[in-house]
N, C-alpha and C positions, 0 to 999 in steps of 0.2 A: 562672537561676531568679529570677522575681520572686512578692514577694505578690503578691494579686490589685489591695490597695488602690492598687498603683504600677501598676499598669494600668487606671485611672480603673472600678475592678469595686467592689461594691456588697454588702456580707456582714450582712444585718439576722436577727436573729431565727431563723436557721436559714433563709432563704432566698436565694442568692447569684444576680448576674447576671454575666453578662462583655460589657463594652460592644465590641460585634464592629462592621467595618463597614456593616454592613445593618441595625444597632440592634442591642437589646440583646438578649442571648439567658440565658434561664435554663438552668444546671447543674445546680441538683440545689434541690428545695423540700421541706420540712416535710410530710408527708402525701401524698408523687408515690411511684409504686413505684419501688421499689430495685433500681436497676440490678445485678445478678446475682445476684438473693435470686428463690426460690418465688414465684409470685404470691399475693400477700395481704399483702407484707411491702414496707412504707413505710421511707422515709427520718422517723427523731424525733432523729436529732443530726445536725447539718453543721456539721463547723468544721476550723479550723488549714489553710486553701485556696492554693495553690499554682498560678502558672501559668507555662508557659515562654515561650519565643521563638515556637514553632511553632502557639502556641495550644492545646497541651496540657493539660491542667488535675492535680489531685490534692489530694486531699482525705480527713480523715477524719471519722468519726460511728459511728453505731449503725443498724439496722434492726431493726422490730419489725412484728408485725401489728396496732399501734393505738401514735399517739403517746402512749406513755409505757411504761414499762419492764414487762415480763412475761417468765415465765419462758424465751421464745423472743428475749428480746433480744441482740442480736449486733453488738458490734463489727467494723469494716472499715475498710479502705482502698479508696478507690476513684479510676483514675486513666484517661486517655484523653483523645477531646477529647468536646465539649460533644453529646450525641445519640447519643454511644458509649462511654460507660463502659463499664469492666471493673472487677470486682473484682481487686484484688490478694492480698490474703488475709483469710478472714474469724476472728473468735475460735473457735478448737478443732480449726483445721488449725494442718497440720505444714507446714514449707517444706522444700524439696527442699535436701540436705545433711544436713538435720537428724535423729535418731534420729524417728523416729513418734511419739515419747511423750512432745516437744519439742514445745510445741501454742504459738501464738500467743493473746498476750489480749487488747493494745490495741497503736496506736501511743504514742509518746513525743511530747507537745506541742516544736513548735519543730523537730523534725529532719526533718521531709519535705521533702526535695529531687528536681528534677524536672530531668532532663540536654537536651540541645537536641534530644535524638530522642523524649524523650517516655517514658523508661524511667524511674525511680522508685526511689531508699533512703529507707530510716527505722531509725531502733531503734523498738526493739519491746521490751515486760515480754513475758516468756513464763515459762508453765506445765509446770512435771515437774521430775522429780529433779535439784538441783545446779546449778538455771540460774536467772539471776533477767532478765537482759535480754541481747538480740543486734541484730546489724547484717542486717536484712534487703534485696537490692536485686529489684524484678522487670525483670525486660529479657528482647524478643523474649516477652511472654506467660507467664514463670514466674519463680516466687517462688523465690530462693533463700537460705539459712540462712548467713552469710558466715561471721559468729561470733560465739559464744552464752559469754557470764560464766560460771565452773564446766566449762565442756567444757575438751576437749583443746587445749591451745594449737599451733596448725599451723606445723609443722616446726621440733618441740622436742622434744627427748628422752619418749618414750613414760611417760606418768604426769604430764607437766608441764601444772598445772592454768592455764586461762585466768584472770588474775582482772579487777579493774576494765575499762571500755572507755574510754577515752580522749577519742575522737573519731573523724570520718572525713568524708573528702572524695570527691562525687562527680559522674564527669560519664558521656561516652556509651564512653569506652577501659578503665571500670572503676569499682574503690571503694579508695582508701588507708585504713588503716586504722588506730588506734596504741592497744595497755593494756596492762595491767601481766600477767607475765606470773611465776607462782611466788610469788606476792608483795611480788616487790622489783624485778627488772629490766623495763622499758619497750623494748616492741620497735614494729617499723613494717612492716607487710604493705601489699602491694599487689595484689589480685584481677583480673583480666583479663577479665573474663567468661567464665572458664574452670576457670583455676587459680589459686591461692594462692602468692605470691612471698614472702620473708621478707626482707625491704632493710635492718635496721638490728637492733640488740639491742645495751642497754647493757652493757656488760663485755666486748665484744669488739671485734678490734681492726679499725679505719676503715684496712685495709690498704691498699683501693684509692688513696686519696691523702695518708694520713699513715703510713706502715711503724712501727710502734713504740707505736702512740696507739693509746687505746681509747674506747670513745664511754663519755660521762660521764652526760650526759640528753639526751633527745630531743624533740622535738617536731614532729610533725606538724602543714604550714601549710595545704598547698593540692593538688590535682592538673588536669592542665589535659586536654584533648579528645586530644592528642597520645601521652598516657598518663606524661607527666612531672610527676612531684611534687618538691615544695616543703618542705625540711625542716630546723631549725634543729639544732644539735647542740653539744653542750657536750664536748671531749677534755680525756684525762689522760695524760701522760709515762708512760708505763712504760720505764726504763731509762735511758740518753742520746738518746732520740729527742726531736725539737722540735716542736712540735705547738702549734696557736693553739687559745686557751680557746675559745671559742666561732666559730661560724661557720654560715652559711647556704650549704646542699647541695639540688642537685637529683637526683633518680636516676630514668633511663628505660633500659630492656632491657637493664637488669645495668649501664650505666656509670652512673657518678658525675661530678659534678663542682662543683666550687667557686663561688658566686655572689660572696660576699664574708666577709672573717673578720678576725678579730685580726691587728692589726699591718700590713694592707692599703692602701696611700696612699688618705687621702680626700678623694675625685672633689669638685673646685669648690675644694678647699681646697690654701695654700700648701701649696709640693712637701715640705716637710717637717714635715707633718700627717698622723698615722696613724690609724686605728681604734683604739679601745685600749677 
């Protein structure tokens, strides 16, 4: 995903171009109807633009029946390419996963990401009981609710509340995902465009390549197209096991593995120069 500005595109005023081969072609202008709104209902916000490799675009704003705000004004996302928007969701629906009474209100400036097929994440503030913002992705034409601050945290003991979000990475194999979850411990999901994976939680033990060690903090780096993510992680000794402070892990389809960690010779440097 690139801004539009790094593809020599043109964002003045609420009216954006994208300089295509054949010249420039306009996306979306101040006062043009709104793509997936009623007729009578204009574009009066464009902004925070997005566009991919494939020439995809995505964008957010508002639509009204006259530039400026009445009580029919509606936030949206809108994504596609240039002469085929779609909405993605607009203010007062619910996305699929979500409880119904879990309503979208705006995007989040700065998080709309756009994958090399043309599918689309953002956070989102949303509206109803116990939630204050979530991770939404649309891909294949529907909106879905990945995970919403105040819900249930996915696949954690029934009652355990989601809380802060963290972050998250996305491309076209999925969304990695990382918050805090009860309050205190930091876990790391990975979503498929299907189902919800749970790859990492602090306080439990990193069996797979350290027996005895238990993850200290986590952090979520990256995810690639392949469906492999990128994750830093801090261990602790529980007993006689030896375990490196820190180290950077990738995880794809349940395995793990090692990138580089504490105590690791370091590459360019004399043979007896370590990580430390």
């Amino acid at each position: 995903m690139r801004t539009l500005f790094s593809l020599l595109t043109l964002v003045v005023s609420g009216f954006f171009v994208l300089n295509a081969s054949a010249g420039l072609r306009t996306v979306a202008e101040i006062g043009q109807p709104a793509a997936g709104f009623p007729t009578g209902f204009i574009y009066w916000i464009v902004e925070n633009p997005v566009i991919g490799e494939g020439g995809h675009v995505a964008f957010a704003g508002a639509a009204d029946v006259s530039v400026g705000s009445t009580p029919q004004n509606t936030r949206a996302v809108w994504y596609g390419k240039p002469g085929q928007l779609e909405t993605a969701i607009k203010a007062g629906e619910s996305p699929a996963g979500f409880a119904a009474n879990i309503l979208f209100r705006d995007s989040i400036p700065g998080t709309l990401t756009l994958s090399d097929a043309g599918s689309i994440a953002f956070a989102a503030a949303m509206n109803g009981p116990n939630t204050r913002a979530a991770y939404l992705a649309t891909v294949a034409g529907i909106t879905h609710g990945i995970i919403q601050e105040g819900g249930i945290a996915p696949l954690f003991p029934p009652g355990t509340i989601m809380g802060n979000l963290q972050g998250f990475a996305f491309t076209d194999a999925g969304m990695a995902f990382s918050g805090l979850v009860g309050g205190s411990e930091i876990a790391i999901w990975f979503w498929d465009n299907s189902t919800t994976k749970l790859i990492a939680t602090t306080g439990a033990e990193f069996s797979d390549l350290y027996p005895g060690c238990d993850f200290l903090g986590l952090q979520l780096i990256d995810l690639n197209q392949a469906g492999e993510l990128l994750f830093y992680a801090q261990l602790i000794t529980q007993g006689t096991a030896s375990c490196p402070t820190w180290g950077l892990y990738t995880w794809k389809a349940g395995s793990f593995r090692k990138v580089v960690a504490e105590h690791d010779s370091a590459t360019g440097m004399p043979a007896d120069a370590f990580l430390s």
